[in-house]
Structures are given as structure tokens and as C-alpha cells.
C-alpha positions as CSV (number, residue, x, y, z in Angstrom):
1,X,-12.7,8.3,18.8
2,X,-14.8,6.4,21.6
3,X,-18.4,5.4,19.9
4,X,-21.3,6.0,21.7
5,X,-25.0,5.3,21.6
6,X,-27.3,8.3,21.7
7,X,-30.0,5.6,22.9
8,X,-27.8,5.4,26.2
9,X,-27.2,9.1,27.0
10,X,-29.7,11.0,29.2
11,X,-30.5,14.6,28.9
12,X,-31.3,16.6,32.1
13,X,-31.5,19.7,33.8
14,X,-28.1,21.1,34.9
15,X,-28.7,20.6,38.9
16,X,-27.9,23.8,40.5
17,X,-26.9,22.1,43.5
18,X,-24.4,19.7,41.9
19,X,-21.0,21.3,42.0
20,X,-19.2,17.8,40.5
21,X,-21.8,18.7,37.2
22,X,-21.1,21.8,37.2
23,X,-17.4,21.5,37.3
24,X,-17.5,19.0,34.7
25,X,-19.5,21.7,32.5
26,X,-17.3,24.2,33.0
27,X,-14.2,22.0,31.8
28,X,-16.3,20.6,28.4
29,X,-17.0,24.1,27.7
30,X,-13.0,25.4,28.0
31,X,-12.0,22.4,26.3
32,X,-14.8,22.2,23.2
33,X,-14.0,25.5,22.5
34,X,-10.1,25.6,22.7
35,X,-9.1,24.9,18.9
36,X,-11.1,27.0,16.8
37,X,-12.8,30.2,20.1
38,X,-10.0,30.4,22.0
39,X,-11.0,33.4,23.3
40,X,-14.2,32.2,23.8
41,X,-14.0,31.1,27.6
42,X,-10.0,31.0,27.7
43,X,-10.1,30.1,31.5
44,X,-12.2,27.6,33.7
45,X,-13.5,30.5,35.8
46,X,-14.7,32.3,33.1
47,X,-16.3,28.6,32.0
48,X,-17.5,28.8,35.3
49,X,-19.1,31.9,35.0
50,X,-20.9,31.2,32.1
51,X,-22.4,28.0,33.8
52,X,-23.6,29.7,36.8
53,X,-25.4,32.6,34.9
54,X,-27.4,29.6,32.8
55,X,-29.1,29.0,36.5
56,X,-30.6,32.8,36.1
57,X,-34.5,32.8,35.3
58,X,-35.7,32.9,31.6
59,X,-32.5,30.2,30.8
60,X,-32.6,26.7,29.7
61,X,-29.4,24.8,30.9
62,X,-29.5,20.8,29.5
63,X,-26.9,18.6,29.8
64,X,-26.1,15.0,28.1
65,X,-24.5,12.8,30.1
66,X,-23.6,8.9,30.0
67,X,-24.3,5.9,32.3
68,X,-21.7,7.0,34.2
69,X,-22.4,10.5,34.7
70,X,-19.9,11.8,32.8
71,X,-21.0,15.5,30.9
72,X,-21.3,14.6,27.0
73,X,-22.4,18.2,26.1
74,X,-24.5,21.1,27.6
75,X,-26.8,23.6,25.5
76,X,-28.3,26.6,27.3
77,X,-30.9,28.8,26.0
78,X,-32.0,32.2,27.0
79,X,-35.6,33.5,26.5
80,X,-36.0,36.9,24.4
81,X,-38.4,38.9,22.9
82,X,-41.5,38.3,25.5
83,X,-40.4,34.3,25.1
84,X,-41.7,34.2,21.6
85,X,-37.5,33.7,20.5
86,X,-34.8,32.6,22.6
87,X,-31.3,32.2,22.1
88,X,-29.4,29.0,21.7
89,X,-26.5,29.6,23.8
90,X,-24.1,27.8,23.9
91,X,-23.8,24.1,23.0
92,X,-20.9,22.6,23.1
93,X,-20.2,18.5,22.8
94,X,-16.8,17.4,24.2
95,X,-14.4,17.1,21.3
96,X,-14.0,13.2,21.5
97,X,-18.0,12.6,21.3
98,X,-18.3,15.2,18.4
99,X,-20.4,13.7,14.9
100,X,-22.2,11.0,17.0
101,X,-25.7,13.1,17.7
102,X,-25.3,14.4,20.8
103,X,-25.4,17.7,19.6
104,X,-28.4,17.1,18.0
105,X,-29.9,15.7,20.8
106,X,-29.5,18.5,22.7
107,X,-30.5,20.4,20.6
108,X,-33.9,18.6,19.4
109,X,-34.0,18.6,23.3
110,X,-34.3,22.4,23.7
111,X,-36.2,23.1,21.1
112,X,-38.9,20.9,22.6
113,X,-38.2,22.9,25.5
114,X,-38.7,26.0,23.7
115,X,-41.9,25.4,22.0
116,X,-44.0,23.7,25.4
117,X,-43.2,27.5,26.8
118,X,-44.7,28.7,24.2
119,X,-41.3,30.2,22.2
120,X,-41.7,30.3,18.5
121,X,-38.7,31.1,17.4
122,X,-34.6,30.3,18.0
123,X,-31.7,32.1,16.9
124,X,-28.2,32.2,17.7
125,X,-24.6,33.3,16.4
126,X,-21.7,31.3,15.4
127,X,-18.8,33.1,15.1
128,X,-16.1,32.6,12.3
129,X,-12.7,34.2,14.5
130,X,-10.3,31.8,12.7
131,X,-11.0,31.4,8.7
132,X,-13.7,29.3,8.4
133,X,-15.5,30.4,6.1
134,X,-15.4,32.5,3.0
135,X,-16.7,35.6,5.5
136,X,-13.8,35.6,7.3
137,X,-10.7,38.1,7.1
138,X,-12.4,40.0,4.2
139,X,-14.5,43.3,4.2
140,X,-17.6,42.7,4.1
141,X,-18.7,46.0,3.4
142,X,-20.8,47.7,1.7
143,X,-21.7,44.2,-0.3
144,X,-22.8,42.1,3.1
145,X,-25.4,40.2,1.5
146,X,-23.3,39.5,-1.9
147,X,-20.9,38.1,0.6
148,X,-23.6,36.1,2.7
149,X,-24.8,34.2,-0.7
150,X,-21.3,33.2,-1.7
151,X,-21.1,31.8,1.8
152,X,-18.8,29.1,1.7
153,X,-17.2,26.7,4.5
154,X,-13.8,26.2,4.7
155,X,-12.7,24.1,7.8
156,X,-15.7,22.9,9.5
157,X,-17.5,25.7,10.3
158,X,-20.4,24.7,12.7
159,X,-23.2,26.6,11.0
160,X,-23.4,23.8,8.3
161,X,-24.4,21.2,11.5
162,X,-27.3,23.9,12.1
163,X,-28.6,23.9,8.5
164,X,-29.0,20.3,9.2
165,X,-31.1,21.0,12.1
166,X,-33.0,23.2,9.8
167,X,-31.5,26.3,10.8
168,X,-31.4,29.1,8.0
169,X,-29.1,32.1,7.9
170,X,-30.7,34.9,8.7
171,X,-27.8,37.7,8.8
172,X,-24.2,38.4,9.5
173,X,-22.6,40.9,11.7
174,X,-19.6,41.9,10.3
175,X,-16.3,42.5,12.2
176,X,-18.6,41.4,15.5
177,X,-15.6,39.6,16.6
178,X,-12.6,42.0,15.1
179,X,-12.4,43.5,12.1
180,X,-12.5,40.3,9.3
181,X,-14.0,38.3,12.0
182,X,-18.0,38.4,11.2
183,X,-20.9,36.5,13.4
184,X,-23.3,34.4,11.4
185,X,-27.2,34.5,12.7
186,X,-29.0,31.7,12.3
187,X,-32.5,31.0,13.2
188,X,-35.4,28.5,13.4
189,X,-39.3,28.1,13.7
190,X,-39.8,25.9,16.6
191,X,-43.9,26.3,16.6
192,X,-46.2,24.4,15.0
């Protein structure tokens, strides 16, 4: 795994007008999500997609890059409810650079972002499509919240990264993905 320095990355803006950034997002996004969503953006055009709807108004679109320019990871955020919650959507850190805090950068980034426009709240969804977690490939009816408190991760699942951040489960969806294949909401108070 290549170390890095979260000192040395920058966070920025995704330029609108860059199409060598925004290539480079697209290609982090496809390829961060390719072992456990595959069917999350399965192509680079849908990749692309995604990246060029981040540019609409209400969004946030950050991304961490290196001295060299390269993309790190990108987080997006999409303002709800009036602005008082937005949506963390997505974030995704290129697989090499994973467990070295650019995640959390971004992340600490958006919320900052989130609370000077005046947002007190952010929630998102991280989906369990493969088994991993104890909600996954199971019926979760009519006992979702027994379920939800047994919670338990199996192979990695992301939303333990986000209870780090201070995220707290907030729901479930079940079958949001398939049936057996449930989407856990998560959400934090980013006001003071």
C-alpha cells in the first residue's frame, strides 16, 4: 500500500471546467466501488454521470488530491430539507489510499461545509448488497429494529468508519437494494 500524509493532500472544489479532474473522478469512483457495489456505477459513463450531476446547485462536490494532482477521493453532498440536512453522497477514496484519513478528511471537510451554510444535520445510506453485515440476506421483517440492534459487521462494512466520525444509525430500509439486501441510514448533528 503507498503511505501518504494527510498533511500533504489538498481538498478543493471539483472544477467544473477541468475535464482531466473530472475524468480522474469518474475512474476513482468505478474503481472504489468495484469489489463490494458493483452495480453501483458499473461503467465510466455512468461514473461520469454521477460526477456531472454533483456540479447541479444545492451540491457540494470536494475532492482530495496529492502534490501531483492526482484524485485521492471525492465526497459530494446534496442539500435537503430547506438546507437544514443534506446528504452525504457519495465518498469514495481510491482503494490503494484506503485507512490513511483521507476519507476522513473529506469528510470533516464537508461537514464544515455543511454547517457555514447553515445545514444542521447529515445523513446518508450505505448499502450492505454483498453480506456484510448481519442485515444482509435475511428478512428483516416484521422485527426491523430487533434486527438493527443485533447489528453486526462481517467483512468491513463501511458504516463502522462512519460511527467513528460520529455518525449514529438512524434506520434501515430493508430489501432497498433486492430482497436481503437492506440500506443502513446513518446521520449526524453538524451544528453547534
Amino acid at each position: 500500500m503507498a503511505s501518504i500524509d494527510v498533511k500533504n493532500i489538498k481538498i478543493i472544489d471539483l472544477p467544473e471546467q477541468n475535464p482531466g479532474l473530472i475524468q480522474q473522478t469518474a475512474e476513482l469512483l468505478v474503481a472504489g466501488f468495484r469489489e463490494h457495489w458493483p452495480n453501483a456505477w458499473s461503467s465510466l459513463e455512468d461514473a461520469l454521470q454521477e460526477v456531472r450531476e454533483s456540479f447541479e446547485e444545492g451540491r457540494i462536490s470536494r475532492i482530495a488530491i496529492n502534490e501531483s494532482g492526482q484524485v485521492l477521493g471525492w465526497v459530494g453532498g446534496i442539500s435537503e430539507y430547506e438546507g437544514h440536512a443534506w446528504q452525504l453522497h457519495p465518498l469514495v477514496v481510491h482503494p490503494v489510499h484506503q485507512g490513511q484519513g483521507v476519507g476522513r478528511a473529506l469528510v470533516n471537510d464537508l461537514e464544515t461545509l455543511v454547517r457555514l451554510r447553515g445545514g444542521t444535520t447529515i445523513y446518508l445510506g450505505t448499502d450492505d448488497e454483498d453480506g456484510m453485515t448481519s442485515l444482509s440476506d435475511i428478512d428483516l421483517y416484521p422485527e426491523v429494529f430487533a434486527h438493527l440492534a443485533r447489528l453486526k459487521n462481517i467483512k468491513g462494512h463501511p458504516y463502522e468508519f462512519y460511527q467513528k466520525m460520529g455518525y449514529v444509525i438512524v434506520g434501515v430500509i430493508p430489501d432497498a437494494n433486492g430482497p436481503g439486501k437492506p440500506d443502513i441510514i446513518m446521520a449526524k448533528r453538524v451544528s453547534d
